[in-house]
C-alpha positions in Angstrom: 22.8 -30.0 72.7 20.4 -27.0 71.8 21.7 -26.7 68.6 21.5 -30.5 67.6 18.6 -30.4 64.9 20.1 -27.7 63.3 23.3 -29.5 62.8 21.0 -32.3 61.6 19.3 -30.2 59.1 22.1 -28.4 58.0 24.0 -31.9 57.4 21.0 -32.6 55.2 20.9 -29.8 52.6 25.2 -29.9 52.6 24.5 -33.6 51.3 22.3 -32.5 49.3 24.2 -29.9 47.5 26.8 -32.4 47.0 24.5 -35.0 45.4 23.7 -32.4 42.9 27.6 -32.4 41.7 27.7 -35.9 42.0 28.1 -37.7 38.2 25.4 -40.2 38.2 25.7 -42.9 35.3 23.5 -43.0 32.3 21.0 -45.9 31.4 23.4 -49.2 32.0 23.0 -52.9 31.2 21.9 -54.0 34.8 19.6 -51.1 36.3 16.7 -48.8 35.0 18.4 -45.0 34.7 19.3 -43.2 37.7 17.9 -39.4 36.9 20.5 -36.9 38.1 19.2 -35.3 41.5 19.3 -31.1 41.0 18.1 -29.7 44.2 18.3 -26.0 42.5 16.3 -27.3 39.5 13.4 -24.9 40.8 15.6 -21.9 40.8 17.8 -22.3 38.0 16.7 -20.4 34.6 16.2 -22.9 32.0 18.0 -22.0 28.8 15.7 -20.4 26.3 14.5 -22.9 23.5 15.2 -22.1 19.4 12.1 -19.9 18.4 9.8 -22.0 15.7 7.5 -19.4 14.1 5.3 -20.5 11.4 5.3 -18.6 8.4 1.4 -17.2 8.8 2.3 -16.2 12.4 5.5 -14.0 11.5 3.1 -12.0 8.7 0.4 -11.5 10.9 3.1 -10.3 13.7 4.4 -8.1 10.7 1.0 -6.9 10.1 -0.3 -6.1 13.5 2.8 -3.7 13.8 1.8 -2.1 10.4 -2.0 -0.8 12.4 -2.1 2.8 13.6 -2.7 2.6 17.4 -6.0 4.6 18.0 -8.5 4.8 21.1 -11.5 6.1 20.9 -11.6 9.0 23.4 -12.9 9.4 27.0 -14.9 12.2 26.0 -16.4 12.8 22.7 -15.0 16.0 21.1 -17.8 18.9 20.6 -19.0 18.8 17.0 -19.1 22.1 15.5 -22.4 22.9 13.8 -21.9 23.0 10.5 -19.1 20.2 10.3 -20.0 17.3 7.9 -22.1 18.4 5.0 -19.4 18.0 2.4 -20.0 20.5 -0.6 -19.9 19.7 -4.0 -16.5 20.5 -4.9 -15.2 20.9 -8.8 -12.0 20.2 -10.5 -10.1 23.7 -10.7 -7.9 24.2 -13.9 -5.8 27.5 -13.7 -4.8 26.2 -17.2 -7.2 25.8 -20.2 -6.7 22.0 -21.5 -5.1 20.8 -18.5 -7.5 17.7 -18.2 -7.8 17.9 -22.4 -5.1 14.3 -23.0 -7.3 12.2 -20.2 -10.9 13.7 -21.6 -9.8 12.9 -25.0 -8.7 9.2 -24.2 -12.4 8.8 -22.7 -13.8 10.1 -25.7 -11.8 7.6 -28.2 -12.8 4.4 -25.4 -15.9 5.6 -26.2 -15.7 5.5 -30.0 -13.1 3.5 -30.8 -12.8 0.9 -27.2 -9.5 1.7 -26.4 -7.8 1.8 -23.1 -7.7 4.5 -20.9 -4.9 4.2 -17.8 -4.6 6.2 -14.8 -2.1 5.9 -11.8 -2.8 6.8 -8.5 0.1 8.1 -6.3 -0.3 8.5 -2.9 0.6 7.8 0.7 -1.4 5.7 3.5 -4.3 7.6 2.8 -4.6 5.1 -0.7 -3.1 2.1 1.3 -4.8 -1.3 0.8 -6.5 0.5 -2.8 -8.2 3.0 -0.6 -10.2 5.8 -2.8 -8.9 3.7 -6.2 -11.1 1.1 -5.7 -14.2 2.8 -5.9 -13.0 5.4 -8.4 -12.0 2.4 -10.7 -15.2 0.7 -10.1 -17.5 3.9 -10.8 -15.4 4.3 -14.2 -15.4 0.9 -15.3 -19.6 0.4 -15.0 -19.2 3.5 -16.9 -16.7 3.1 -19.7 -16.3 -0.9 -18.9 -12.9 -2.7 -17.7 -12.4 -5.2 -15.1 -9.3 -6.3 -13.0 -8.0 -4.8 -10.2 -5.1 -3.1 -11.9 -1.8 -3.1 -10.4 -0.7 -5.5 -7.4 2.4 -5.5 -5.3 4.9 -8.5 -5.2 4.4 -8.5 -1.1 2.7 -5.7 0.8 2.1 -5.8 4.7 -1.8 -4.4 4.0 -3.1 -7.1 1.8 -4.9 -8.4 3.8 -7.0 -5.1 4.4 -7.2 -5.0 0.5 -10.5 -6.5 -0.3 -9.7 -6.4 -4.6 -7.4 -8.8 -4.3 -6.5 -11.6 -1.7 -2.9 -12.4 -1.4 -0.3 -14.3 0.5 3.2 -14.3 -0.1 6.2 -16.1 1.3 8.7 -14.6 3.6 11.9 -15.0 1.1 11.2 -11.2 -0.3 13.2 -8.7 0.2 11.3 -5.4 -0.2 13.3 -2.2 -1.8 11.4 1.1 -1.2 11.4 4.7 -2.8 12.0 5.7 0.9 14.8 3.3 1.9 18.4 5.3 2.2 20.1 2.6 0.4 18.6 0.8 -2.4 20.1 -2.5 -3.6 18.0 -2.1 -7.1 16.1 0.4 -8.6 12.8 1.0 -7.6 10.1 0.4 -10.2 7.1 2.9 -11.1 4.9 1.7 -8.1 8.2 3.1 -6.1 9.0 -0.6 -4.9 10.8 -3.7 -6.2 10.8 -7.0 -5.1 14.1 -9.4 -5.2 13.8 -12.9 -4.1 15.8 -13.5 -1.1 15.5 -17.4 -1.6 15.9 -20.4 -4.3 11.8 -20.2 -4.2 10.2 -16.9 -3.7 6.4 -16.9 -4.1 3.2 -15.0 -4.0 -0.3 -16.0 -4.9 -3.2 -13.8 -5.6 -7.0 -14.5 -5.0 -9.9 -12.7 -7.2 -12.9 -11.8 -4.8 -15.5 -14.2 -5.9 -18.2 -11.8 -5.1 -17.5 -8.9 -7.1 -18.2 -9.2 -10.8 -15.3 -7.2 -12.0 -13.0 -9.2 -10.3 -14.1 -12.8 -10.1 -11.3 -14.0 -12.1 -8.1 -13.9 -13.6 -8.6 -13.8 -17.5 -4.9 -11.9 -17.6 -2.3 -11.1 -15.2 0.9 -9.6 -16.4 4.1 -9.7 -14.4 6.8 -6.7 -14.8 10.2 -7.9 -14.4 13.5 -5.9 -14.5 17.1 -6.3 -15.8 19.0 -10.0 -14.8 22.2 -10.9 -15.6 21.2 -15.1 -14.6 18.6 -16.9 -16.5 15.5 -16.9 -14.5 11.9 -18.9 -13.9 8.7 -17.9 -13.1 6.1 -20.6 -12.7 2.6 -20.6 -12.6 -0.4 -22.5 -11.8 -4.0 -21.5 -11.8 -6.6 -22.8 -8.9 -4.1 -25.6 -8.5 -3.4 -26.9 -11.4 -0.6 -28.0 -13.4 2.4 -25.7 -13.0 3.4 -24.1 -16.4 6.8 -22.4 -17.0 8.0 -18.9 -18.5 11.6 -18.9 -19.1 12.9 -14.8 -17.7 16.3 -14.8 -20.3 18.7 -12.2 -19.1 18.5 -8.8 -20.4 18.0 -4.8 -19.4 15.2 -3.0 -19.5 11.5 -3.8 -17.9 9.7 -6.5 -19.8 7.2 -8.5 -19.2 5.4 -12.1 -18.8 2.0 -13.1 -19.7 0.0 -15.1 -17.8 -3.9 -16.1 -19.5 -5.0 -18.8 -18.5 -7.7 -21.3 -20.0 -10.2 -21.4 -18.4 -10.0 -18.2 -16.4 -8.6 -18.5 -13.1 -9.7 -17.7 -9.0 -6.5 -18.2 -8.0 -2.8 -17.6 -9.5 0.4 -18.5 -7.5 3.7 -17.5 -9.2 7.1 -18.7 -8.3 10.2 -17.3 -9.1 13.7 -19.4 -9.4 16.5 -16.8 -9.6 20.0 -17.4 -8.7 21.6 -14.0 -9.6 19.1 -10.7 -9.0 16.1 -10.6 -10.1 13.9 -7.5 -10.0 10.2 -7.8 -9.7 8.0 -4.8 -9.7 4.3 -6.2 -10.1 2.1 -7.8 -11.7 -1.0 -5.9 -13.5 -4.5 -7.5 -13.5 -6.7 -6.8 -16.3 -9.5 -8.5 -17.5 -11.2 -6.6 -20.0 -10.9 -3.2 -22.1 -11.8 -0.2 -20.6 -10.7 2.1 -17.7 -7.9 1.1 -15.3 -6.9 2.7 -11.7 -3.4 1.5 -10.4 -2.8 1.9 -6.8 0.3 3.1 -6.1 0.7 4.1 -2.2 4.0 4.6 -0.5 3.1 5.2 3.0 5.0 8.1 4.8 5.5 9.7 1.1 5.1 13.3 0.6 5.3 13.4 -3.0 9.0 14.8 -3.1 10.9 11.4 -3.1 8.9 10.4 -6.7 11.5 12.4 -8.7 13.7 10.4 -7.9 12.2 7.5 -9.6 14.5 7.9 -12.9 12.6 9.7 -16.2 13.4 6.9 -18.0 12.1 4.3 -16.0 8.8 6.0 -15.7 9.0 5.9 -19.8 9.1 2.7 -19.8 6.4 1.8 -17.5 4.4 3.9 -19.8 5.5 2.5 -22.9 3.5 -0.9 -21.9 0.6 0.9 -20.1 0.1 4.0 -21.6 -1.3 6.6 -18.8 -4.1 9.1 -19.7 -4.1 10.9 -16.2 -1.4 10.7 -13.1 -3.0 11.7 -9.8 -1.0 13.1 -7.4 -2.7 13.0 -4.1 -0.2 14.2 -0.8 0.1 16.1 2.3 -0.6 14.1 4.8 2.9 13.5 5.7 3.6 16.8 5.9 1.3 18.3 7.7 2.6 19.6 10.7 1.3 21.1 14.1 4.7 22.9 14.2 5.0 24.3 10.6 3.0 27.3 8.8 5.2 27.9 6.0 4.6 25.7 3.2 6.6 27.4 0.2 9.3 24.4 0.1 6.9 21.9 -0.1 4.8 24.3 -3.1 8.4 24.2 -4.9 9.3 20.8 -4.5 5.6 19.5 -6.0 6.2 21.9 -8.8 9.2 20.1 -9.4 7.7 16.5 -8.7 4.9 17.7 -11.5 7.5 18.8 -14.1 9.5 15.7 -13.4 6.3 13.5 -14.0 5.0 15.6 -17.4 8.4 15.1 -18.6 8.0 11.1 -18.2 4.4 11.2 -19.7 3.8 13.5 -22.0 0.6 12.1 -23.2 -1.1 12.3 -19.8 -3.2 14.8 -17.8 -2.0 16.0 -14.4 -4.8 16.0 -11.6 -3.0 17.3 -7.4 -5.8 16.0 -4.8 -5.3 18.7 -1.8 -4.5 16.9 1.6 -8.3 16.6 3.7 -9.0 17.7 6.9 -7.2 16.4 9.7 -7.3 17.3 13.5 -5.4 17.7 16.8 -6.6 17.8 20.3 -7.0 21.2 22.2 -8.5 20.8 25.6 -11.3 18.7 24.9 -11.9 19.3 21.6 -10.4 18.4 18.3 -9.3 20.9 16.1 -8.5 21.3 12.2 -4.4 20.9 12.5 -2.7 24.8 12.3 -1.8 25.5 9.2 -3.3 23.3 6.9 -5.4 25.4 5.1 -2.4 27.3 4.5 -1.0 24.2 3.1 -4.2 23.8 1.1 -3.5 26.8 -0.9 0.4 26.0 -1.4 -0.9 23.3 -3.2 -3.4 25.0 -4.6 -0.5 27.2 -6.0 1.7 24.9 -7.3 -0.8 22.8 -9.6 -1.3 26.4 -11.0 2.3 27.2 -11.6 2.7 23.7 -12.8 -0.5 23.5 -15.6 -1.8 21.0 -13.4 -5.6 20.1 -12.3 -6.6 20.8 -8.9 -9.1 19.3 -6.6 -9.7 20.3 -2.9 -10.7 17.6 -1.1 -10.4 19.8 2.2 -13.0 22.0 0.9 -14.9 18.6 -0.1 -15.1 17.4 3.2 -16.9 20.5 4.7 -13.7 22.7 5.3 -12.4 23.7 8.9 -12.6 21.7 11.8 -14.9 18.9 9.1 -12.2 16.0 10.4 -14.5 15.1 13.4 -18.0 14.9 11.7 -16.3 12.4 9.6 -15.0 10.6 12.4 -18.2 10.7 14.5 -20.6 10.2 11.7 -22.5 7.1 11.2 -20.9 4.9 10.3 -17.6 6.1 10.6 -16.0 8.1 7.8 -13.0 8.4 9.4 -10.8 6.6 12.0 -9.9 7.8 15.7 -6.4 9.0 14.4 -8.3 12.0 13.0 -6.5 12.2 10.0 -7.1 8.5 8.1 -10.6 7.4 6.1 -12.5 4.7 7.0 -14.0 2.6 4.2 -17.1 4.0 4.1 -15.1 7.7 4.1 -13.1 6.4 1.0 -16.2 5.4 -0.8 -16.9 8.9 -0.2 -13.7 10.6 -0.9 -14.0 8.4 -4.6 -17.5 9.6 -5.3 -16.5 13.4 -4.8 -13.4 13.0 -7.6 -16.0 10.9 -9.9 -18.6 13.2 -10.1 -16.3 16.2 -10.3 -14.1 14.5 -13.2 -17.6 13.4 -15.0 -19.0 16.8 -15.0 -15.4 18.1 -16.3 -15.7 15.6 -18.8 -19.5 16.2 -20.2 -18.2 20.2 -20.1 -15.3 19.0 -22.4 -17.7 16.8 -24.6 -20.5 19.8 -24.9 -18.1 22.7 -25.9 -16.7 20.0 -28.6 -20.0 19.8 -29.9 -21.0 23.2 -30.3 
């Protein structure tokens, strides 16, 4: 009878087992509930609940995947000696008067107090209204202005953009110049926005502490062709909503928003049931000079031609553009590549295509800045970039366009890593982005250089 307690304790678990199959009854009229007995309950997987993600959490999810991943290294790269003095760096024109249409529009906002635009292409190195918003600041104490300029529908940096707060709901479906397929044109910022849902919405904040951009005294929303009658709706710091009918039509037009009294905060809703195209809205409080941001991250420059003559016309049209900077190369940059001729052709091309769309406007190329690779255990200006330097040196030439070398500006070869160990930072640990304080910078070199162009311009006028 050795095996005796086994057969006991393997009588057990079998009656076990089959209590777990057994159908127990529910909560009847004569007893309390028997709960069903599952003696694999520890074991078993448990089926994976419905995901519940609040709205906030999926855009700071969408955010967080947006940030560069960077580590500062285990070893500090050697510094070369006489890295980080950046040099005063001018604004080369191979052509006489290629700067003439912007100088001359500062000249009549002096006089006369009108307008002067300019629109800022670029890729990440401008993301979140990097560079712009200290070039549009230093202008408008200048020549006065206020506003922010141009502001995206939805845009996974705002909240790194300190000119404008903004939050945004997730029915927006977000068309870029980059995007193989396109279900709507893009608009001049190379983006459109098409509501995805009954209700799409987005809501701006005016950064109380800054005094050219406390408030919303104007906001101007750019709207494309719809075949459906449309609604935007408005309210400012809360207040009662207000409605601007969005009739069907081609063409971009536009609604105004002013309210009375100036606002801190706008939120917008849009009611579409057909397509509805949404490029922006354009802040501006006050006449002067303007800076629009327009960054397309991963961009080289090339895909803007294919933003359609026409539609850049009519951008214009409403916001008449004094000077388009074209500022690249980042993106194409490689450790791999020395020959830079396609790229020289295809931003000759990219300059002709954007002369012919504004043909009152100066054309300004800002050379790609220093960037570095790792070599051992030092970091090293990336091969072939000062070659690339001087393609686009070339083709601002070839093209009658103005030409500033913010590689030279930065101090020139192997300049990247003074910036990034300088204090503070000027740059981050990728070795090829600016920090804030390196953008500040970056905006003070083109400044200055465009100011002293300009009191050239104005003293051989005068003589």
């Amino acid at each position: 009878m050795r095996f005796r307690p086994a057969l006991i304790v393997l009588g057990a678990i079998l009656a076990l087992l089959a209590a777990t199959f057994l159908p127990f009854p529910s909560a009847g009229k004569t007893g309390l509930p028997i709960r069903p007995f599952d003696l694999l309950a520890g074991a078993r997987v448990p089926p994976p609940r419905p995901p519940y993600f609040r709205e906030p959490i999926i855009r700071a999810l969408r955010i967080a995947q947006s940030l560069p991943v960077t580590r500062r290294p285990l070893k500090i790269p050697n510094v070369p000696e006489a890295a980080g003095q950046a040099v005063i760096q001018p604004i080369e024109a191979a052509a006489e008067g290629a700067l003439d249409a912007f100088f001359l529009a500062l000249e009549e906002r002096i006089r006369d107090a009108r307008n002067v635009r300019i629109a800022y292409f670029g890729d990440s190195i401008v993301e979140g209204d990097l560079i712009t918003q200290d070039l549009r600041t230093s202008f408008q104490k200048a020549f006065g202005g206020g506003g922010a300029g141009f502001l995206p529908i939805a845009s996974e940096v705002a909240p790194f953009r300190i000119t404008v707060g903004q939050d945004f709901s997730l029915g927006w479906k977000t068309v870029s110049l980059l995007h193989r397929k396109r279900d709507a044109a893009v608009g001049i910022s190379g983006f459109v926005y098409l509501p995805a849902e009954p209700e799409a919405w987005t809501e701006y904040r005016a950064p109380a502490k800054r005094p050219l951009l406390k408030e919303f005294r104007k906001l101007r929303v750019l709207y494309g062709p719809t075949e459906e009658p449309a609604v935007l709706e408005w309210t400012a710091d809360g207040g009662e909503p207000q409605e601007i009918a969005l009739d069907p039509g081609t063409g971009l037009r536009e609604a105004v928003i002013e309210p009375d009294p100036p606002a801190a905060k706008i939120r917008l809703v849009f009611r579409a049931s057909g397509v509805l195209p949404v490029y922006g809205a354009i802040w501006d409080n006050a006449d002067g000079v303007q800076v629009d941001n327009f960054a397309v991250r991963g961009n080289s420059g090339l895909p803007l031609r294919e933003i359609p003559v026409n539609v850049l016309r009519d951008f214009d049209a409403r916001l008449r553009y004094s000077l388009i900077v074209l500022h690249f190369g980042t993106n194409v940059a490689s450790a791999e590549t020395t020959d830079y001729g396609w790229y020289g052709q295809g931003m000759i091309e990219t300059v002709r295509h954007f002369r012919e769309a504004f043909p009152d406007a100066s054309i300004l190329l800002v050379g790609v800045g220093d960037r570095s690779i790792k070599e051992g255990l030092d970091f090293v200006t990336l091969p072939g970039l000062p070659d690339l330097v001087e393609v686009q040196r070339h083709a601002a030439a070839k093209s009658d366009a103005a030409f500033f070398d913010l590689y030279g500006a930065m101090g020139g070869m192997n300049s990247m890593v003074a910036w990034v160990n300088h204090d503070p930072p000027l740059a981050a640990l990728d070795y090829t982005h600016l920090s804030g304080a390196g953008s500040r910078r970056v905006a003070g070199f083109l400044y200055n250089a465009l100011l002293a162009r300009f009191r050239a311009f104005e003293a051989g006028r005068a003589r």
